[in-house]
Each structure stands twice: as structure tokens, then as C-alpha cells.
C-alpha positions as CSV (number, residue, x, y, z in Angstrom):
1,X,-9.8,0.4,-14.7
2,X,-9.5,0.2,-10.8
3,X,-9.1,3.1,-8.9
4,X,-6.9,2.0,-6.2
5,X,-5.2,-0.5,-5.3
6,X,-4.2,-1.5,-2.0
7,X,-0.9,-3.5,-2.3
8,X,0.0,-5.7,1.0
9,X,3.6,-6.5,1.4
10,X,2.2,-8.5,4.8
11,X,3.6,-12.3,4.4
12,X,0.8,-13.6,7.6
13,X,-2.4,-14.8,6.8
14,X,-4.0,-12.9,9.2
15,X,-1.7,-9.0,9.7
16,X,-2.7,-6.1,10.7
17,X,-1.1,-5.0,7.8
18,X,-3.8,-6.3,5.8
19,X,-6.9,-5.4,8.2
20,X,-5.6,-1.9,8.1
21,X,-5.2,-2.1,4.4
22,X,-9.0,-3.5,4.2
23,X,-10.0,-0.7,6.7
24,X,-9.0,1.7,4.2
25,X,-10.4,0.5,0.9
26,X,-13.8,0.2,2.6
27,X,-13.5,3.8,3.5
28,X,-12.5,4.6,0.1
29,X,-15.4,2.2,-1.4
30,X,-18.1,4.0,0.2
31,X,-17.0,7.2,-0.8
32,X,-17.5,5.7,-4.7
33,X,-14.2,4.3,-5.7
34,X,-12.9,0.9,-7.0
35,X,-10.6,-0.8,-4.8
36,X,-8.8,-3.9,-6.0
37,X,-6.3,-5.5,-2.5
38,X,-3.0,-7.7,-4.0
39,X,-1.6,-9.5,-1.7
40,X,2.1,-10.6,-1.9
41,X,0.8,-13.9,-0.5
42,X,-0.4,-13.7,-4.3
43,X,2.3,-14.4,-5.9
44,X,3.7,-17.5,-6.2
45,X,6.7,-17.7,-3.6
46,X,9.1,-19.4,-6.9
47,X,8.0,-16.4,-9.0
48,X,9.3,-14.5,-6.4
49,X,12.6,-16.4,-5.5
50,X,13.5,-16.8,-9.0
51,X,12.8,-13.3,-10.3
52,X,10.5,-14.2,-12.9
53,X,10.0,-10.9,-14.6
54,X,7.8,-12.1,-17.6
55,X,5.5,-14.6,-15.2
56,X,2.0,-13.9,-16.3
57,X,0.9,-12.8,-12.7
58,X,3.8,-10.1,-12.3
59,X,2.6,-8.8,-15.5
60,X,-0.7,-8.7,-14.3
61,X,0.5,-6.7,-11.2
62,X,2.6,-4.5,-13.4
63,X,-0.8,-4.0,-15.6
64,X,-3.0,-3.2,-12.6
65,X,-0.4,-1.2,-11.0
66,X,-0.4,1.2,-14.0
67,X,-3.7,1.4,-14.8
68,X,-4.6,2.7,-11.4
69,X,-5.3,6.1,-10.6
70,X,-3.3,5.6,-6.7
71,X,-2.0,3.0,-4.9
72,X,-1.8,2.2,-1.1
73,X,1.3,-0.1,-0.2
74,X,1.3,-1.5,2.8
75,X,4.1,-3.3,4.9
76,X,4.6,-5.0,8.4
77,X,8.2,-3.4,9.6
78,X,10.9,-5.9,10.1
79,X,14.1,-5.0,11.2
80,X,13.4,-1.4,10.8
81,X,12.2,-1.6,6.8
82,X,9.3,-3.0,4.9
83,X,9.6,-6.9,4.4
84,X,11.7,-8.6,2.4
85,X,8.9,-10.7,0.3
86,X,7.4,-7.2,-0.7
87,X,10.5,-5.7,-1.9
88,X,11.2,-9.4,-3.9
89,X,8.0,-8.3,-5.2
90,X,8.6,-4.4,-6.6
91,X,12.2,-5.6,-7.9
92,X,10.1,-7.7,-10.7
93,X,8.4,-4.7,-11.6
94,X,9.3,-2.3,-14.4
95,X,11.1,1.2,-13.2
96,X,8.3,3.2,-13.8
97,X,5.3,1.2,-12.9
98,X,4.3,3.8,-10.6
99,X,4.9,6.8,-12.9
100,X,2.8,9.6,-11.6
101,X,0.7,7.9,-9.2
102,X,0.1,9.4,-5.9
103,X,1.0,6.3,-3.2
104,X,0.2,6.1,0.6
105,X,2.6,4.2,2.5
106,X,1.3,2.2,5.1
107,X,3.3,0.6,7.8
108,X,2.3,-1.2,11.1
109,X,4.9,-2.2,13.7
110,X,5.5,-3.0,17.6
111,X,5.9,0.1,18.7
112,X,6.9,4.0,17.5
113,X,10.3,3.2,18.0
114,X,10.3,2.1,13.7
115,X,8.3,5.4,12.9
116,X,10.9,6.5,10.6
117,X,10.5,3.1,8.4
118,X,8.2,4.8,6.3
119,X,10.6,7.9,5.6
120,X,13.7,6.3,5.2
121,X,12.9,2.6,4.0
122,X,9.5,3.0,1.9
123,X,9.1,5.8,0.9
124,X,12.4,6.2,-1.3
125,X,11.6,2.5,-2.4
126,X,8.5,4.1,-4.0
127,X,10.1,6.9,-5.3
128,X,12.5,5.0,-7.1
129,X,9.6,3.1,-9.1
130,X,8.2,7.1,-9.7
131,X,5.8,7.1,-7.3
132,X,4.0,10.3,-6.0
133,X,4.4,9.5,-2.1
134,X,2.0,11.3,0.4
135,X,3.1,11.4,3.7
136,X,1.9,8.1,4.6
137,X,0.8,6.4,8.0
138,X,2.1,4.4,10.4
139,X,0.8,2.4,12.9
140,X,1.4,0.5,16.5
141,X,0.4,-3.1,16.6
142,X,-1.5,-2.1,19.4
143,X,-4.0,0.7,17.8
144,X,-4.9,-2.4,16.0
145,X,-7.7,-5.2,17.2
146,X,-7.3,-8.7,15.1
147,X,-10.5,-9.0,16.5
148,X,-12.5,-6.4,15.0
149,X,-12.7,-6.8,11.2
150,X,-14.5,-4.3,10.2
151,X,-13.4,-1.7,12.6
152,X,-10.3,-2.9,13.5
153,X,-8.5,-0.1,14.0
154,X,-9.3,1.3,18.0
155,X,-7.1,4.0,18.4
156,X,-9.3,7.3,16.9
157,X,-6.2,9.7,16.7
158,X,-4.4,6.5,14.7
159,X,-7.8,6.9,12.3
160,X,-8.3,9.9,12.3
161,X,-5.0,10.3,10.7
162,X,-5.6,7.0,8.0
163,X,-8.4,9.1,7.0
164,X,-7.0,12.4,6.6
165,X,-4.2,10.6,4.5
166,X,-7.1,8.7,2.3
167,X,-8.8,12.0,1.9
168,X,-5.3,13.8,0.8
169,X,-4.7,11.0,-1.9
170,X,-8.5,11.1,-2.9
171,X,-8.2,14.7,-3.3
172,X,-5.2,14.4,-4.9
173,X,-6.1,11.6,-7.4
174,X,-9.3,13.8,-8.6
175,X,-6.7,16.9,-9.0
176,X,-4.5,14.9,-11.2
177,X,-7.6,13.9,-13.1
178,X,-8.9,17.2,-13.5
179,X,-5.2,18.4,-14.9
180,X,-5.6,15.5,-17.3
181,X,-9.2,17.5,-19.2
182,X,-8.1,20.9,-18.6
């Protein structure tokens, strides 16, 4: 069973989207955990368009998805909400696929002027497939060098507060385990 999953809604190639979801599961590998990154880019683009519920690689998110003890979903804002391949995505999935999971919402955008994306675009997305959201990060374009891969975020109040998210949703995932033995 993985751990966590980061889950990038990012349709580039090359996003910060993605180098900030990478970012993050390398923090959250060193401190022990097993991180497994789906991209949307994944997914076959006529799974997608045709809403292929029982396609064997939906069913394999929907597995992995369930199975994991949190989940980091990601998203480059466009047009003031998450993008529209990533929601094609989550409305293949079953209602509940995130049943009890705690979920950070990332987003990265142009500027702060899309701040409220997360609290009025992803996060009730998330809720409505039962997902535990945390308050969730977002991020300038610009607090973010394509350059540097492995420390690509340059901003260190914009990390500093990626971190103190992953820590919340680590501490929260081992609480949720703990509830599970007691």
C-alpha cells in the first residue's frame, strides 16, 4: 500500500505544478513514507474525453487512490479553478474514492490574485469525493524556479508553508492510524 499519493492535475510536460508536487514527496520520502506521483498526463486523453468509467487505468487510480493513507492533488489554476483535464479525471472516479483521507490541495498560479482557487474551486471538489481537506497551499509562478529540480521552490516563506502543510497531513495521517488500533 502507498502512503501517499501525489496526484497532478498539471496538463504541461514540464509545470510547476508537478516540480512542486515532486518537491513535496521527496520531503515526505525522507521522512520514511511511500510516495507514488499520477499524473493526469497518465491517462489516456480518450479515456478521459469519453468517460470511460470501467477503463483498466481509472480503476487503477480509483484502487491506488483508496488504498492510500493521504493524497496531495495538485493543479495549475486556469481561469480562476483547477484545470479542466483534472476535473475530467475525478468525474471517472467513484463518489467516495477519497473517503476519510486527509488531502492537501496544491495550486500554482500567476500571481495571488487566484488565491481563493483552492477555497472555493478545489477544495469543495474534494469534499464532494469525501475527502479530509487540510488547508492546502498555494503558490506564485514566481516562488517557483523550472530550473532547479530538486529545490525548485526559492521562495522560503512559500516553503516553509509546503512544509508545515506536509507536516499537518503527516501528523494527521499517523493520528488517523493510531485511531484505527486503539
Amino acid at each position: 500500500m502507498t502512503d501517499i499519493i501525489l496526484l497532478s492535475g498539471s496538463p504541461s510536460i514540464s509545470s510547476r505544478t508537478d516540480l512542486a508536487l515532486h518537491y513535496a514527496g521527496g520531503k515526505l520520502v525522507k521522512e520514511g513514507f511511500d510516495v507514488k506521483h499520477i499524473s493526469i498526463q497518465d491517462i489516456p486523453a480518450e479515456v478521459l474525453f469519453h468517460a470511460q468509467f470501467d477503463h483498466p487505468k481509472i480503476k487503477e487510480v480509483t484502487d491506488l487512490l483508496r488504498n492510500a493513507k493521504a493524497v496531495i492533488v495538485g493543479s495549475p489554476v486556469y481561469k480562476a479553478a483547477y484545470s479542466g483535464v483534472l476535473k475530467a479525471l475525478l468525474d471517472l472516479l467513484p463518489p467516495d474514492v477519497l473517503q476519510d483521507t486527509p488531502v492537501l490541495p496544491v495550486m500554482t498560479g500567476g500571481s495571488g490574485g487566484h488565491l481563493l482557487s483552492i477555497e472555493y474551486s478545489l477544495k469543495p471538489l474534494l469534499a464532494s469525493l469525501k475527502g479530509q481537506c487540510l488547508q492546502g497551499v498555494y503558490i506564485v509562478d514566481k516562488c517557483i524556479d523550472k530550473q532547479q529540480t530538486k529545490e525548485p521552490i526559492v521562495d522560503e516563506e512559500t516553503k516553509q508553508r509546503l512544509i508545515n502543510q506536509l507536516t499537518i497531513l503527516t501528523n494527521t495521517t499517523a493520528n488517523q492510524r493510531e485511531l484505527l488500533f486503539t
